[in-house]
N, C-alpha and C positions, 0 to 999 in steps of 0.2 A: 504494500500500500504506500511506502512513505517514496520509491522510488516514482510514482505517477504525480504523486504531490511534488515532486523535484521537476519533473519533467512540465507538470502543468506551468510553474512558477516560471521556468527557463522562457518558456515559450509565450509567457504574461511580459515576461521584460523586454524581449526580442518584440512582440509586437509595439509596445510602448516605445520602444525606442524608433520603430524606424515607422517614419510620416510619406506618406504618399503624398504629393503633390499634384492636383490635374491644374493642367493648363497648357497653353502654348507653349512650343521649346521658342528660345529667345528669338529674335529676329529684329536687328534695328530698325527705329523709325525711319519711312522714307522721309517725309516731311516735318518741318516744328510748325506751328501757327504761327504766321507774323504777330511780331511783339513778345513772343515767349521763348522759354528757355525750357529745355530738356532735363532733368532730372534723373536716374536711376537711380531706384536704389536697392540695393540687392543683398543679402547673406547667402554667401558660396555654398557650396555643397560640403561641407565636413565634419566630423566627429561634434554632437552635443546637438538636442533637440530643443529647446530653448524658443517662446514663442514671444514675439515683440511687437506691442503695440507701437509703430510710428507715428509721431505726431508733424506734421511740421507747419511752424508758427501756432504751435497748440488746437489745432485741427486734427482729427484722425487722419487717419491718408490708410494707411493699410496692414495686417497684420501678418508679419513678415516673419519667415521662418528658414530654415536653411535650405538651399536649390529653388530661393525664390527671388523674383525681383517686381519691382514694379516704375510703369513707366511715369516720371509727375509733370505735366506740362505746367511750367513758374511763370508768375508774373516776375519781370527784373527786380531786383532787386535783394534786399536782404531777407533768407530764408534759419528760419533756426529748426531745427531736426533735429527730432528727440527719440530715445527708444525708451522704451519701459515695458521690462522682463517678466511684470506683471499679469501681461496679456493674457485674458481669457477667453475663450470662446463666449459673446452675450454678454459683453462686459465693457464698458467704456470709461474709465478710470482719469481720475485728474491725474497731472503728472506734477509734482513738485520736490523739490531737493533734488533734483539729477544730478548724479554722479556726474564730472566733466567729462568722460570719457566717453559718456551714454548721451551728448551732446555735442553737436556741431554748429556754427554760423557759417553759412556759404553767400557768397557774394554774386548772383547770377544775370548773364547779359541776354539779352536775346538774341534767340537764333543759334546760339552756342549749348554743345550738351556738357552733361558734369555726369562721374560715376561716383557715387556717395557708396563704400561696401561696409557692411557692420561684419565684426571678423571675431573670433575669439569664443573663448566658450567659457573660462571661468572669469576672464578679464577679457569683458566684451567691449569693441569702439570702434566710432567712428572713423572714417579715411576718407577722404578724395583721392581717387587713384584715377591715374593716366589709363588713356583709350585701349592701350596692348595688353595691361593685365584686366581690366574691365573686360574684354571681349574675352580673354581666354576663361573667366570665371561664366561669364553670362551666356557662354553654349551649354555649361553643364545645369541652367538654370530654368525657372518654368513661371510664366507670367501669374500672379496672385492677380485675387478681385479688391477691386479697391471694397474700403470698409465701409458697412453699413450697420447703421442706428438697427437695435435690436426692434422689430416691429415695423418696421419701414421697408 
């Protein structure tokens, strides 16, 4: 009896751990809307399940988790981008005291993209990384639904 209880448990953490993803495999924007700026923001595909509510400018935007990204068409300007590891499923949560690393300020122009990647898994942060590693993280990645108000 106690080896199917072992086995059951194995196969309770192996599901828990690994998240399917449905959605698109990446594919860049062909076009931005005049006036606006490009946005990604993505967590690569790797070790730690970890689910993140993004805010940016204290807005939801989308709950983003690893092999995901999502695309944010910006007005110019100054963006602040939050994460918070609180994220639940049905849950919409203030964000306050964020860790600095769990926050970014981006400076964005129009017409221009930016790749925003949240990376780490006990010591999680933000980065603006260049177009070469952005692309090579965002083939192994799957477009998320932006977030909605629970009832809406």
């Amino acid at each position: 009896m106690k080896p199917n209880v072992l086995v059951l448990a194995v196969i309770f953490v192996f599901l828990s751990v690994c998240q399917t993803i449905h959605g698109s495999a990446f594919t860049p924007a062909a076009d931005i809307p005049a006036g606006k700026a490009l946005v990604y923001v993505y967590k690569p595909l790797a070790y730690g399940k970890s689910l993140y509510m993004v805010y940016i400018n204290r807005e939801p935007l989308v709950k983003l988790r690893k092999g995901g990204y999502y695309p944010y068409y910006a007005t110019p300007g100054e963006l602040e981008i939050i994460a918070d590891k609180k994220a639940r499923l049905g849950e919409l949560l203030e964000v306050f005291n964020i860790e600095p690393n769990k926050r970014m300020v981006l400076q964005v122009e129009p017409g221009k993209v930016y790749y925003v990647k949240l990376s780490g898994s006990l010591n999680v942060k933000f980065s603006q990384v260049d177009e070469s590693e952005a692309l090579t993280d965002l083939a192994k990645c799957k477009e998320l639904p932006a977030y909605k108000k629970p009832g809406k």
